[in-house]
DOTORPA-796519 format. One record per residue (C-alpha): x, y, z; residue in three letters. Coordinates in steps of 0.5 Angstrom, whole numbers, plus 2048, in hexadecimal, padded with zeros to 3 digits. Layout:
XYZALA...
***
This chain:
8327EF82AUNK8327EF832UNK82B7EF835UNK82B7F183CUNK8247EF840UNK8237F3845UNK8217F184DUNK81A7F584CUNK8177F0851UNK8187EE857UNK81B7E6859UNK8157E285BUNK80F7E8858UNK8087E4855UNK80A7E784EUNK8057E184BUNK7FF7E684CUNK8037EC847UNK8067E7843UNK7FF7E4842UNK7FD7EB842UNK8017ED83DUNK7FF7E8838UNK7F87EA838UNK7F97F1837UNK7FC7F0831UNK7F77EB82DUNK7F27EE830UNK7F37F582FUNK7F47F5827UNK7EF7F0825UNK7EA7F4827UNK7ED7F9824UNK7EC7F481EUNK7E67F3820UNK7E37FA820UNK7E77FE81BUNK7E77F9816UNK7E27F2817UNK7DB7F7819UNK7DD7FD814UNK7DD7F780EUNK7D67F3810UNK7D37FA812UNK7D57FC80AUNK7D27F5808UNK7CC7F580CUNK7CA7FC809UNK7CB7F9802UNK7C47F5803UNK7C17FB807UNK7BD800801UNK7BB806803UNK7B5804806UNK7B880080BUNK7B67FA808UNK7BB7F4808UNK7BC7F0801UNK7C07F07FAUNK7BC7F87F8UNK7C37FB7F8UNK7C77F67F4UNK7C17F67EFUNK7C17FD7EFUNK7C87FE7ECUNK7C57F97E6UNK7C28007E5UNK7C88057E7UNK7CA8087E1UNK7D28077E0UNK7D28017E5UNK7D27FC7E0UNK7D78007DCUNK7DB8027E2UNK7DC7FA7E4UNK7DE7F97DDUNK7E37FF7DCUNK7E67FC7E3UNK7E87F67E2UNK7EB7F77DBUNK7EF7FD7DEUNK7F27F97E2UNK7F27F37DEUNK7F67F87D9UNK7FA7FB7DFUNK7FD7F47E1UNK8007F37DBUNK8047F87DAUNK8067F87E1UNK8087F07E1UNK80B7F17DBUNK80F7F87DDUNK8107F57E4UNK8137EF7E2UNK8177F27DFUNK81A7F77E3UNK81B7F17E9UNK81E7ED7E4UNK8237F37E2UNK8247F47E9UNK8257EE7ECUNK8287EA7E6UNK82B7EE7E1UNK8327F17E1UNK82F7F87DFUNK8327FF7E2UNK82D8047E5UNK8297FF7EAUNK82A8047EFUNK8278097ECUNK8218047E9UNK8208027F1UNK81F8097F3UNK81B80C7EEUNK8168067EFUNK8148097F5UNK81280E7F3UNK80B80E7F2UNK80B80B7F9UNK80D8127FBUNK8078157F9UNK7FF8137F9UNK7FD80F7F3UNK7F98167EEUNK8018197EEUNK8028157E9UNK7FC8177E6UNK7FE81E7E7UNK80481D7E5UNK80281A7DEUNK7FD8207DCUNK8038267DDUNK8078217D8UNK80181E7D4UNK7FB8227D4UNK7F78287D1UNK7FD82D7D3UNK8028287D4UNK80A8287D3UNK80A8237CDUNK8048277CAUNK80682E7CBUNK80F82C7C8UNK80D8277C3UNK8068287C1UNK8048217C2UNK7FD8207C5UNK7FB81A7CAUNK7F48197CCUNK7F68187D4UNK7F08187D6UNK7EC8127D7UNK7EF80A7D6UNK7F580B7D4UNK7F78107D9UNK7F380C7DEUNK7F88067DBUNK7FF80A7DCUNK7FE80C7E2UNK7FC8077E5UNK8018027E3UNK8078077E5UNK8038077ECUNK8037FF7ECUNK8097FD7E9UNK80E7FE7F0UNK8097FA7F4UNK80B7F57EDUNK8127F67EEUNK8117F47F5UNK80E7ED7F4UNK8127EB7EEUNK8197ED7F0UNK8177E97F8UNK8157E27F2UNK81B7E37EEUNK8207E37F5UNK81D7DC7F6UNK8207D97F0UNK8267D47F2UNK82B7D67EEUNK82D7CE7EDUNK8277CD7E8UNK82B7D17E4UNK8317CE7E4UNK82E7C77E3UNK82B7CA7DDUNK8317CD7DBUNK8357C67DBUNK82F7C27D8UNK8317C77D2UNK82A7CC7D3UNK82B7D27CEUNK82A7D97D4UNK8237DB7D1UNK8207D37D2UNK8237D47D9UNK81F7DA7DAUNK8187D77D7UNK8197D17DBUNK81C7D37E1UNK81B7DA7E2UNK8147DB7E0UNK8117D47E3UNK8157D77EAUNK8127DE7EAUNK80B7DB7E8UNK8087DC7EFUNK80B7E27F0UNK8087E47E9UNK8017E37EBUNK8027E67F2UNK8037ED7EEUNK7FF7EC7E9UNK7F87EC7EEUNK7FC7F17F2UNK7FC7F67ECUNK7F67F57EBUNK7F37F67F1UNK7F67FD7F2UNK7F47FE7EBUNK7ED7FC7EAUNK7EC8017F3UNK7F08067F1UNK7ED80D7F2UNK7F28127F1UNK7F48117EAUNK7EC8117E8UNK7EB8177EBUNK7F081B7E8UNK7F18167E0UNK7EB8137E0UNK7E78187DCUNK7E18157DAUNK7E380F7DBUNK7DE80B7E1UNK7E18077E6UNK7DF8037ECUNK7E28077F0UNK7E080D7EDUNK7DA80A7EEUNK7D98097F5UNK7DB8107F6UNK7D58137F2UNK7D180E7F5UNK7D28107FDUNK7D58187FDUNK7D18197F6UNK7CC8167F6UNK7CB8157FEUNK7C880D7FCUNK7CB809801UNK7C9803800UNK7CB8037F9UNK7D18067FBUNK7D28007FFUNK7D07FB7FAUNK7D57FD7F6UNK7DB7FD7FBUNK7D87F67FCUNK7D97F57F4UNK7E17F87F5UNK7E27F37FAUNK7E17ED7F6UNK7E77ED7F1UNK7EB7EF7F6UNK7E97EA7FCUNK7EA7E67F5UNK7F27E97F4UNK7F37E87FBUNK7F17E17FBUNK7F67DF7F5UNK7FB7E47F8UNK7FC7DF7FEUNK7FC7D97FBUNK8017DB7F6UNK8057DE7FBUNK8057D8800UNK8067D57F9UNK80D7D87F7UNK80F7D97FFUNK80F7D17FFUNK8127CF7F8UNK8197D27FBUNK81E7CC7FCUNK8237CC803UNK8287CF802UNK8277D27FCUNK82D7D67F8UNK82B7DD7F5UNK82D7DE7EEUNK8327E37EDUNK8307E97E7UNK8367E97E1UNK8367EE7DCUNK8347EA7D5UNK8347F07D0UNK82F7ED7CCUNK8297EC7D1UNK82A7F27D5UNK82C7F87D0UNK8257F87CEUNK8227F67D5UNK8267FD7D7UNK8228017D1UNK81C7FD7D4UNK81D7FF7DCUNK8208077DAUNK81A8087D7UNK8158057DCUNK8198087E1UNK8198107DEUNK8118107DDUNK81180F7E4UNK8168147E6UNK8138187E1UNK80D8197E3UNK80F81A7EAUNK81481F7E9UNK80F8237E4UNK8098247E9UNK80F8277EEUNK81282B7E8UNK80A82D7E7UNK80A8307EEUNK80F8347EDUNK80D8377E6UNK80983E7E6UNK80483D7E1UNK8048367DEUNK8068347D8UNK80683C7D6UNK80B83F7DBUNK81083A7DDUNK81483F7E1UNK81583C7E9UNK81283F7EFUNK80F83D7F6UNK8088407F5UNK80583A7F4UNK8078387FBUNK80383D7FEUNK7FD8397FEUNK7F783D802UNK7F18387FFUNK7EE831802UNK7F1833809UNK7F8835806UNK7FD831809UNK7F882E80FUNK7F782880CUNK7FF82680BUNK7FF827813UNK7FA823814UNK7FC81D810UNK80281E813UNK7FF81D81AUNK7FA817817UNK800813815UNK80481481BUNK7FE81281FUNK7FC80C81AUNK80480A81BUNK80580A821UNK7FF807824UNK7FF80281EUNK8067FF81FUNK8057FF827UNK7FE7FB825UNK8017F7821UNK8077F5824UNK8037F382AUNK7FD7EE825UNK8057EA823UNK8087EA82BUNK8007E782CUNK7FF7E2826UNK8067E0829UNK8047DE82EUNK7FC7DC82DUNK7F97D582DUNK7FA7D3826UNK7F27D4823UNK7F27DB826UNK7F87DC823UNK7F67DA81CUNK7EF7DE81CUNK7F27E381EUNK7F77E3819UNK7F37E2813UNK7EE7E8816UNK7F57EC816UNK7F77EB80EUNK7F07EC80DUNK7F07F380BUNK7F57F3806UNK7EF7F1801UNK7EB7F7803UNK7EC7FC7FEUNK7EE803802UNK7E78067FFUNK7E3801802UNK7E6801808UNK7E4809809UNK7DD807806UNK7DC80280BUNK7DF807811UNK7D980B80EUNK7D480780FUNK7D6804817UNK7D880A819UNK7D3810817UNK7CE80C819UNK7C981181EUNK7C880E825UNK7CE809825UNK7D380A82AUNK7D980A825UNK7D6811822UNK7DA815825UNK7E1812821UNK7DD81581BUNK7E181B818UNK7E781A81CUNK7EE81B81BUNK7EF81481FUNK7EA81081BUNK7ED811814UNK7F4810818UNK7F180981AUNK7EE807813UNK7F5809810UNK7F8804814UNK7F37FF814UNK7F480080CUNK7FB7FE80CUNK7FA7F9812UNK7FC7F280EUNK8037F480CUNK8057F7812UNK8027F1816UNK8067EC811UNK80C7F0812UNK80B7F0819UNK80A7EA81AUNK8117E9815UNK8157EC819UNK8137E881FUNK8157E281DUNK81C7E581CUNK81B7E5825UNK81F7DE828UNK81A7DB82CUNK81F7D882FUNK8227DF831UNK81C7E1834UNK81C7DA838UNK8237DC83BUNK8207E383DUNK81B7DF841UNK81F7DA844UNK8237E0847UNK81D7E384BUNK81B7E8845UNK8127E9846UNK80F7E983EUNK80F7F083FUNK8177F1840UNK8187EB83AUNK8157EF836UNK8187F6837UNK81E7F4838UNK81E7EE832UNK8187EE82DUNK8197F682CUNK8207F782BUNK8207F1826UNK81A7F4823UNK81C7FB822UNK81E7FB81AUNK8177F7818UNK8137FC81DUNK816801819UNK814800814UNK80D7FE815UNK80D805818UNK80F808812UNK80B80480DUNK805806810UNK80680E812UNK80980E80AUNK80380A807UNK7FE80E80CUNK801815809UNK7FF813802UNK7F980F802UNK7F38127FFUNK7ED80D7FEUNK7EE80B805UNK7EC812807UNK7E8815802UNK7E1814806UNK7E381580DUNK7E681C80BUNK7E282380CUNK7E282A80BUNK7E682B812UNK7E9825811UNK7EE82380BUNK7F4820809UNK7FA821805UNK7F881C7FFUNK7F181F7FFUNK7F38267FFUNK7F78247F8UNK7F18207F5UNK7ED8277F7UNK7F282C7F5UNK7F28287EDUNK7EA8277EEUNK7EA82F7EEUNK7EF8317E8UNK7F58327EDUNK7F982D7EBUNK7FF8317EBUNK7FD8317F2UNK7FC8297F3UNK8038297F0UNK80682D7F6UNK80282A7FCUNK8048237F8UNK80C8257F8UNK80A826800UNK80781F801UNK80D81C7FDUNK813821801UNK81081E808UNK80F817805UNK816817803UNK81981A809UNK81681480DUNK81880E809UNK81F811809UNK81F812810UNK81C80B811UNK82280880DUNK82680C812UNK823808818UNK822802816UNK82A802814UNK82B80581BUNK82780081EUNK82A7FA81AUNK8307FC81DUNK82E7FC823UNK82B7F5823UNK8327F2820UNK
***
């Protein structure tokens, strides 16, 4: 790649002020940013969990729950949802890693592909999808006579797995890339049968990347808003709970407390998650070797059948909300047609147009944000650099409903100068953002590295200001992973539900919430076509990001 630095500043010009500047702007700017859309609405929501209704500060709140009916049970129905659904997503996802990054089988393209998905779509698809398969009226039910209690745990349980297993997957197939493939060789000379290599080696190599899917299914499972409101039933969960208690009920500081009892587990799961991850990152060896996949018949026949299975429920799931969409009278009347395209009710198509502007505004200010947070920690003093750094990671152990509750309570706040954000397209854009902002930000700062510093110093020597540097070094090296970054947040913002449902209103709706309206009012054949929407304009982006990383790659080369 050729770099060509251009003369933006004249010879001999005072560049240490701009330079200096520069390097400030770029700290400062999203640490306040951290400080006030993240740090102020997390300790205003943890100051009004000890506030009572009569503005007495103490423990009333937390007592108060002892007495809420349903809590009790709500906790308890969380944690073994997501005890159960870690399971099975462990188990399914190890599975389909390993048979992806190891086996011989055929169809691990499709089997890729197919994991993405639920990605696609905002997590009470699946929960949709599950009921015009399963329910009442579903497929199964109606052709084969086959009743199935959907709704409640076991629809809670399915769903929930299908919407958790590709973040599995991800993790697995990152620890099983790590092992060296020399252990296997050695195993094999020392006379090791393959199934004691796979206990001894395979499984002792992947355990902390075990632990680390297993507490971030957990997490997504036990916060998961969209399939509880749509599969739930009667079924009482935390987050369920907390949407009863602020937009039911108006108790605020209940609700609080509540979001402050969700917190635990998943501050918990985080703090796990990252001794796990530091773990499994530093037992690789130097120069390790990856093992190469061969097609052994009796291990990857059955591993076939087990992926093919996981991986059609997916696709069926998927392909049978879209298939709804299109149906005239579900499931009487399976002749095709568009008429549930013409949605008139819950503002029509008007909340797609907004999300499309929110997660366009969420992406481009975020990837702008969080490119300058890595160029300014680069050049920060050490102990600044690290606080900094663990503020930013910080929000990825926030669920997306407390964070939308802690916006609640820090920005409808009557007499605060930060009212005015309150009902405005801009704050949902900036809580979306700050919902994803630690896996931006890790791979931000990744990508970062990939930049030699001695190309930068080059650059310096030959008389280049820190602003030239870095247009003309830094950003075409950055290119792919920028957007990336900017496609992850504009996709993830398309689909998020927890995060918003609190800060949406009358005049001002989202296309995730539109579904869980259009459901909770008995059009779900509706729900299916604004889905089928969503999904077709998620789709459309990650295939064009695709493009453009392969263009911006191959530029950079």
């Amino acid at each position: 790649m050729s770099i060509t630095i251009s003369a933006r500043v004249a010879p001999n010009a005072p560049t240490f002020s701009a330079d200096k500047l520069l390097s400030v702007v770029t700290i400062a700017i999203p640490a306040i940013g951290l400080l006030l859309f993240f740090i102020l609405p997390l300790a205003t929501m943890v100051k009004l969990s000890f506030v009572d209704d009569s503005g007495q500060f103490g423990i009333a709140n937390y007592l108060a729950l002892l007495n809420t009916p349903g809590i009790v049970q709500a906790t308890q129905n969380s944690l073994l949802l997501g005890a159960s659904a870690t399971a099975v997503c462990l188990v399914l996802g190890f599975a389909l890693a390993y048979a992806i990054e190891r086996s011989g089988i055929i169809g691990k393209g499709f089997v890729s592909a197919v994991l993405y998905l639920p990605v696609l779509a905002p997590s009470l698809v699946l929960g949709l999808g599950l009921i015009f398969l399963l329910g009442r009226n579903g497929l199964i039910g109606k052709f084969l006579g086959i009743h199935v209690e959907i709704y409640g745990f076991p629809g809670l349980l399915l769903a929930n797995a299908l919407y958790a297993l590709p973040q599995a997957v991800i993790i697995l197939r990152a620890a099983l890339r790590q092992t060296d493939a020399r252990y296997y060789d050695a195993a094999s000379v020392m006379g090791a049968s393959s199934w004691r290599q796979f206990w001894d080696i395979t499984v002792p190599g992947t355990k902390f990347g075990l632990l680390s899917a297993g507490f971030v299914v957990f997490t997504l499972t036990i916060t998961d808003f969209g399939n509880a409101v749509v599969i739930g039933g009667d079924t009482k969960l935390l987050a369920i709970e907390i949407y009863n208690q602020v937009s039911g009920q108006m108790k605020f500081g209940v609700g609080a407390a509540v979001g402050m009892l969700l917190l635990l587990p998943t501050g918990l799961s985080l703090y796990i998650e990252r001794v796990a991850s530091k773990r499994q990152s530093g037992g690789q060896a130097d120069g390790a070797v990856p093992p190469t996949p061969m097609f052994r018949a009796a291990r990857d026949i059955p591993l076939f059948a087990v992926v093919m299975a996981a991986s059609l429920s997916i696709a069926l799931v998927v392909a049978t909300v879209v298939y709804a969409s299109f149906v005239n009278l579900w499931p009487y009347r399976l002749d095709l047609g568009f008429k549930h395209y013409g949605i008139t009710i819950s503002g029509g198509y008007t909340p797609l147009w907004t999300s499309l502007g929110v997660s366009l505004g969420a992406a481009i200010g975020g990837t702008i944000l969080l490119f300058a947070l890595a160029l300014g920690l680069r050049r920060a003093p050490p102990f600044l650099a690290k606080t900094i750094y663990l503020i930013a990671v910080m929000p990825v152990g926030v669920p997306g409903l407390v964070l939308g509750l802690a916006y609640v309570f820090a920005f409808n706040q009557a007499g605060s100068p930060l009212e005015v954000l309150y009902g405005t397209a801009f704050l949902i854009a900036i809580c979306n953002f700050y919902h994803y902002h630690s896996q931006g930000f890790l791979t931000t700062v990744t990508g970062l590295r990939a930049v030699p510093a001695a190309v930068e110093s080059a650059a310096a020597c030959l008389g280049g200001s820190a602003t030239c540097v870095l247009i003309d070094v830094v950003v075409p090296i950055m290119g792919p992973t920028l957007l990336s970054v900017f496609f992850f947040l504009f996709m993830r913002s398309m689909v998020t539900l927890s995060a918003v449902i609190f800060l949406v209103s009358p005049s001002l709706s989202l296309a995730s919430v539109s579904v869980m309206r259009l459901d909770e009012a008995g059009f779900v054949s509706q729900a299916a076509a604004f889905s089928t929407c969503i999904m077709l304009v998620v789709a459309a982006s990650a295939w064009v990001m695709r493009r453009a990383v392969a263009i911006a790659s191959v530029r950079m080369s």
